[in-house]
C-alpha positions in Angstrom: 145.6 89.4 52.3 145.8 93.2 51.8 145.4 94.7 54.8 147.5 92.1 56.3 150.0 92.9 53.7 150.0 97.4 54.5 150.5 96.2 58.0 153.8 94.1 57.7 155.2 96.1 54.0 156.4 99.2 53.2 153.9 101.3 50.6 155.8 103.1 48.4 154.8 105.3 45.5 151.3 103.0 45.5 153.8 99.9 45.1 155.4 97.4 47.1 158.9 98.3 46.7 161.5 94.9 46.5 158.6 92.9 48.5 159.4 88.9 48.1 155.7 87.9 50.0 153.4 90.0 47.7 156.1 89.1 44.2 155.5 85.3 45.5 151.6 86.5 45.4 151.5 87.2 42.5 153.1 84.2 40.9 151.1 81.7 42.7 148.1 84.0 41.2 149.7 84.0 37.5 150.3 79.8 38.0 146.4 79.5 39.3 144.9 81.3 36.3 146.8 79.0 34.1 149.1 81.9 32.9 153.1 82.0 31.9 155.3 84.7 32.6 155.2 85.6 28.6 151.7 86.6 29.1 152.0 88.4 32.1 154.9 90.6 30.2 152.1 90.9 27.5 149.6 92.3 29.7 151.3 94.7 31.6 153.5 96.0 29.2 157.0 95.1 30.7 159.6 92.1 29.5 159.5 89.2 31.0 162.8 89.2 32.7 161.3 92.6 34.6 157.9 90.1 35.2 160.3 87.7 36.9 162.1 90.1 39.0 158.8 91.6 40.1 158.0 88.2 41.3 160.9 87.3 43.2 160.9 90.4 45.4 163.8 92.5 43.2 161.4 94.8 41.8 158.6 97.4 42.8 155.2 96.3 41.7 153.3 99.2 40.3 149.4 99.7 40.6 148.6 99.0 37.4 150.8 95.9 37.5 148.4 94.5 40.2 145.0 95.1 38.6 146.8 93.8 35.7 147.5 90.3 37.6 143.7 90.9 39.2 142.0 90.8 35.8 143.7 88.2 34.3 142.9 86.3 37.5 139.2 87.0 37.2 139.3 86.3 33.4 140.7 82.6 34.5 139.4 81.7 37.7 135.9 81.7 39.6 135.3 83.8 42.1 135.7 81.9 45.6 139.5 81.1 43.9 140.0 85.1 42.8 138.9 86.0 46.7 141.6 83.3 48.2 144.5 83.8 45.9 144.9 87.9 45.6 142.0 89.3 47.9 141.4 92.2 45.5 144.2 94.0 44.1 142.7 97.3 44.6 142.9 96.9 48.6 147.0 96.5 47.8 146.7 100.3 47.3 144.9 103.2 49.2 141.4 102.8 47.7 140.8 106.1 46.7 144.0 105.9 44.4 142.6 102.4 43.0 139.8 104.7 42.5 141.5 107.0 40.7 143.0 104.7 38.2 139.8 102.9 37.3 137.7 106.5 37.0 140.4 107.8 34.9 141.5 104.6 32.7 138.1 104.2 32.0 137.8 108.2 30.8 140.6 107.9 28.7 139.3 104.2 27.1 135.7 105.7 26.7 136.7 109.2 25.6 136.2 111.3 28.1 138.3 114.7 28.5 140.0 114.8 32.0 138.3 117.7 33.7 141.9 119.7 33.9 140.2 122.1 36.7 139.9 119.0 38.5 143.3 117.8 38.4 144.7 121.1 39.5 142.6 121.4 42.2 143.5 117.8 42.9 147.1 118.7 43.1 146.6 121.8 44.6 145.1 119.5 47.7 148.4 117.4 47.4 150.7 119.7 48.0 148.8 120.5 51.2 149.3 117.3 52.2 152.7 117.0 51.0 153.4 120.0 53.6 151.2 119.1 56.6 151.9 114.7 56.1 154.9 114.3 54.5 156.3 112.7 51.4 155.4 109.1 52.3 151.4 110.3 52.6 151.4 111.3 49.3 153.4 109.4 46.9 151.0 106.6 46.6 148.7 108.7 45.4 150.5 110.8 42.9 151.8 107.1 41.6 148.0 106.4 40.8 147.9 109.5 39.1 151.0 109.5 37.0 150.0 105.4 36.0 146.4 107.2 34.8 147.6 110.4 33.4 150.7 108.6 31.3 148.0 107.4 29.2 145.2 110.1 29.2 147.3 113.1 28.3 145.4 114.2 25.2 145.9 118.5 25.5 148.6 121.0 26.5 147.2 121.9 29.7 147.5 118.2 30.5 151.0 118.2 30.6 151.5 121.5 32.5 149.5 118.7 35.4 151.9 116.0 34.4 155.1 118.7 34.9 154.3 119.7 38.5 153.0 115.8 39.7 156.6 114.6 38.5 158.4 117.5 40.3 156.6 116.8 43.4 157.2 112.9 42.5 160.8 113.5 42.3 160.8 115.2 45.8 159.5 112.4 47.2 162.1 109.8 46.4 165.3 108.4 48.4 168.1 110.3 46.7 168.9 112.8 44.8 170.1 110.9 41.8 166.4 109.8 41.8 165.0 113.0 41.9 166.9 114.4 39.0 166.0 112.0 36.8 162.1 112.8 37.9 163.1 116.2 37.5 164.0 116.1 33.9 161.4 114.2 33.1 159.2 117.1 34.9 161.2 119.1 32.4 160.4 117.8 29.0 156.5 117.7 30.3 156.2 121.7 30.7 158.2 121.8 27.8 155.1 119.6 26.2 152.6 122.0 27.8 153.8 124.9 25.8 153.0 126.7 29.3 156.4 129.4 30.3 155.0 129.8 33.8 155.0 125.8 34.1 158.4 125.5 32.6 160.0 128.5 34.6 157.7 126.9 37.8 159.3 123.2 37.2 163.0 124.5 36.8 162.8 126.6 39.4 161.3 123.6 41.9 163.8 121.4 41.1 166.7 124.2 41.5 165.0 125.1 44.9 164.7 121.1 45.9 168.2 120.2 45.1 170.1 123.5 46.5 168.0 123.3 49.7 169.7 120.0 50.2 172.8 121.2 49.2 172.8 118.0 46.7 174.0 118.0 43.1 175.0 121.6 42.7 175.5 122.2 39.3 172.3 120.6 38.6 170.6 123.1 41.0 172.4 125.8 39.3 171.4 124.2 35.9 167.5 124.2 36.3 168.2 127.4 38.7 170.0 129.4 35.5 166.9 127.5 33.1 163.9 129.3 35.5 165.8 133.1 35.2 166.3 132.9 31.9 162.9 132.1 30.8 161.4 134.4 33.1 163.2 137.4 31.8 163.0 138.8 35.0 158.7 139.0 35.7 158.8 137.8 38.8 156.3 134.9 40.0 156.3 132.2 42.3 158.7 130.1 39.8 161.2 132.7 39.7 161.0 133.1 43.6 162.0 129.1 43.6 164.7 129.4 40.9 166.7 132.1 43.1 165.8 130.5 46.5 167.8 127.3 44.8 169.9 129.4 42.5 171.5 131.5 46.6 171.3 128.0 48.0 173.4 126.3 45.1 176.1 129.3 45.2 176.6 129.0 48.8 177.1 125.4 48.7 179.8 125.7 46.1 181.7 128.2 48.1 180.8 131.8 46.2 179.5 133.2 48.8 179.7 137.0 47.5 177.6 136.1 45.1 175.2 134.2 47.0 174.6 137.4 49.4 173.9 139.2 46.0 171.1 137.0 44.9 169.7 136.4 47.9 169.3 140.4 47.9 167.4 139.5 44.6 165.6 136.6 46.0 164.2 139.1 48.6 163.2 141.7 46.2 160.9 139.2 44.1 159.4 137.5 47.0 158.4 141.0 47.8 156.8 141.5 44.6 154.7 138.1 44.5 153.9 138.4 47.6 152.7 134.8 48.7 149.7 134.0 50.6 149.7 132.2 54.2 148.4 129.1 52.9 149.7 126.1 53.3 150.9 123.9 49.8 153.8 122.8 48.6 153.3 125.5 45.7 153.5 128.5 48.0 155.8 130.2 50.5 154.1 132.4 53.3 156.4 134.4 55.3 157.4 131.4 57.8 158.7 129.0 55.0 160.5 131.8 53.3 162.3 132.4 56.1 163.5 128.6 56.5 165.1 129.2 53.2 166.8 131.9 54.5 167.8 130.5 58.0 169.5 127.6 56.1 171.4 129.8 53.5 173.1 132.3 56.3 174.2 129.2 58.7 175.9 128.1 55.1 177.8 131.6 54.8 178.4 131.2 58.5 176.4 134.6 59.3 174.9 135.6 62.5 171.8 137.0 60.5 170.9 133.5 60.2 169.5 133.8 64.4 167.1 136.3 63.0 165.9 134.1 60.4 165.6 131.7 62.6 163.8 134.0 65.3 161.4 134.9 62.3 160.3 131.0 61.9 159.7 130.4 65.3 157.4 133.9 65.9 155.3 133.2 62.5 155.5 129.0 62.1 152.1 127.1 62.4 152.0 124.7 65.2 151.6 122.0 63.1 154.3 122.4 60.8 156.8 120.3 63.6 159.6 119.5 61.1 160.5 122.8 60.2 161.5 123.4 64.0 164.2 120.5 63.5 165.0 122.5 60.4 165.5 125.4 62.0 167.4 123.6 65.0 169.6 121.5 62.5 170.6 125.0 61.4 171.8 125.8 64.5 173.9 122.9 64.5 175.2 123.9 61.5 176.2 127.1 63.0 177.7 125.7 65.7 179.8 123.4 64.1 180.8 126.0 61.4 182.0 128.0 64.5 184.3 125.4 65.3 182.6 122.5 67.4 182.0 120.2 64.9 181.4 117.5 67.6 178.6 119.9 69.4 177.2 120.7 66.5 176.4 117.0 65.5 175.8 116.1 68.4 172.8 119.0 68.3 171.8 118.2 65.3 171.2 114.3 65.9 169.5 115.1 69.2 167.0 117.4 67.5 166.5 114.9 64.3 166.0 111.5 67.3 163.5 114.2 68.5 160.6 114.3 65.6 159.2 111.2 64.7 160.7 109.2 62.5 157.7 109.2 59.8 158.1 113.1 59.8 161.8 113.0 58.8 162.8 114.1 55.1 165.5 113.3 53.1 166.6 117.1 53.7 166.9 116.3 57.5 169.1 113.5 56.9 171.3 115.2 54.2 171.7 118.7 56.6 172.6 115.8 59.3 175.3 114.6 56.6 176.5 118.8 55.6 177.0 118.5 59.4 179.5 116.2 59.2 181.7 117.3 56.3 182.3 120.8 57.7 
């Protein structure tokens, strides 16, 4: 059933997201083992109403929802029966993320302390995926991790991991609304950790996230104003994504003066930190900065954003393909802003139909929209 299952569904977040076949699964599991939807709601934690809805399709199923249905299977029913009806649980999910959640549960039940090196190198590892894959690579994985590490987090340092898995959580969801509301929660984690790097770090991703996409300004500006504030001006790599957002934000929202004034700024930090060439989600060589600042002078309409734009395509690594339709829906931005709005779009969607459509990001598809409304 599993793999048959990946093949047809959609896997998203380490769920199957509003999926009728695997809710109707599950029920015909729950009625086999002899158990009532009460029970199930007992078991996993949820009421039963949200037990029903997962079963007829309406809901996302989490990971540890399945294992859930898994165990009280195998508590119920022989083997041969367990094999038919469900086929393993854990092959619902990438295996190393069912991993995950068995090798961590059991830490936490037994007493273990999570090895925190381990989890930042762990995350370290995801954001290169995050940057080389995409969002949809890695958000089944960091769902496994969140479902573990909501119920191992036992020291400070713990939640600093927590902070930056939700930002990077948030930034893989559908919308914006979403991802605020991953983002806050991001927020009261680093607040948890006690850490003022992770705090200025999370406020400053989230500001960065949501003014890149030009969505939700005065949120941006919110966690942008949060990140400065708290960094009292030292710079650091969270204070280099709080003004990135915080230039982004002001353009967006039509003050452009003051935009071109902390951008000046945003250049003076990223100067002094000084980022590295590698490739994560938590870092910004040369090539990515310069994204950032393609997409914030075809905003202010500004012919400097050709040399930004030059700077990408000279330093870029070959693999990184979606940041050329970045850069190219920036030039369609341009052009439209210079007064063919219908060229401009009709750039734009000729260089998003280009890259494949499991490369595309939500910030394609909302530059594609910025398009429009000029």
């Amino acid at each position: 059933m599993g793999p048959e299952i990946l093949r047809r569904g959609h896997l998203l977040g380490g769920v199957m997201a509003g999926n009728p076949e695997l809710g109707e699964q599950l029920r015909a599991t729950r009625n086999e083992a002899a158990l009532t939807q009460a029970d199930m709601a007992k078991r996993t934690g949820y009421s039963v109403t949200h037990v029903t809805n997962m079963e007829c399709g309406r809901r996302s199923i989490p990971d540890d929802v399945l294992l859930a249905y898994e165990e009280a299977h195998r508590e119920r029913t022989d083997m041969r029966r367990r094999t038919v009806a469900l086929g393993g649980a854990a092959m619902l999910i990438a295996p190393e993320a069912a991993s995950r959640i068995l090798t961590r549960g059991f830490d936490a039940l037994l007493g273990s302390t999570p090895d925190n090196d381990d989890w930042n190198e762990h995350l370290y590892r995801l954001g290169e995926d995050y940057m080389t894959s995409g969002a949809s690579v890695v958000q089944s994985t960091l769902a496994a991790d969140l479902s573990v590490l909501q119920h191992a987090v036992d020291a400070p340092e713990m939640w600093a991991v927590v902070a930056k898995e939700l930002v990077v959580f948030g930034k893989t969801t559908k919308g914006p609304a979403d991802a605020i509301r991953w983002y806050r929660k991001a927020a009261v984690a680093a607040k948890r950790s006690g850490d003022r790097d992770t705090q200025i770090w999370v406020a400053g991703r989230a500001a960065l996230a949501l003014g890149y996409e030009g969505a939700a300004t005065p949120t941006a500006l919110t966690f942008a104003r949060q990140a400065i504030e708290l960094s009292n001006g030292a710079p650091s790599a969270g204070l280099l994504n709080a003004l990135m957002g915080y230039t982004h934000a002001l353009a967006t929202s039509g003050h452009h003066r003051e935009a071109r004034e902390a951008w000046d700024e945003t250049q003076r930090v990223y100067d002094a930190v000084s980022p590295t060439d590698e490739i994560t989600d938590f870092n910004y060589p040369w090539w990515r900065f310069a994204v950032v600042g393609s997409l914030l002078h075809a905003r202010l309409g500004d012919p400097k954003a050709e040399q930004w734009q030059g700077e990408i395509a000279a330093h870029r690594p070959a693999n990184m393909v979606r940041f050329e339709t970045h850069a190219e829906l920036h030039k369609a931005l341009m052009i439209a802003k210079g007064g063919d709005k219908e060229g401009g779009l009709t750039y734009g969607k000729t260089a998003l139909e280009a890259l494949p459509e499991d490369k595309r990001s939500q910030s394609l598809y909302l530059m594609l929209d910025e398009i429009r409304g000029v």
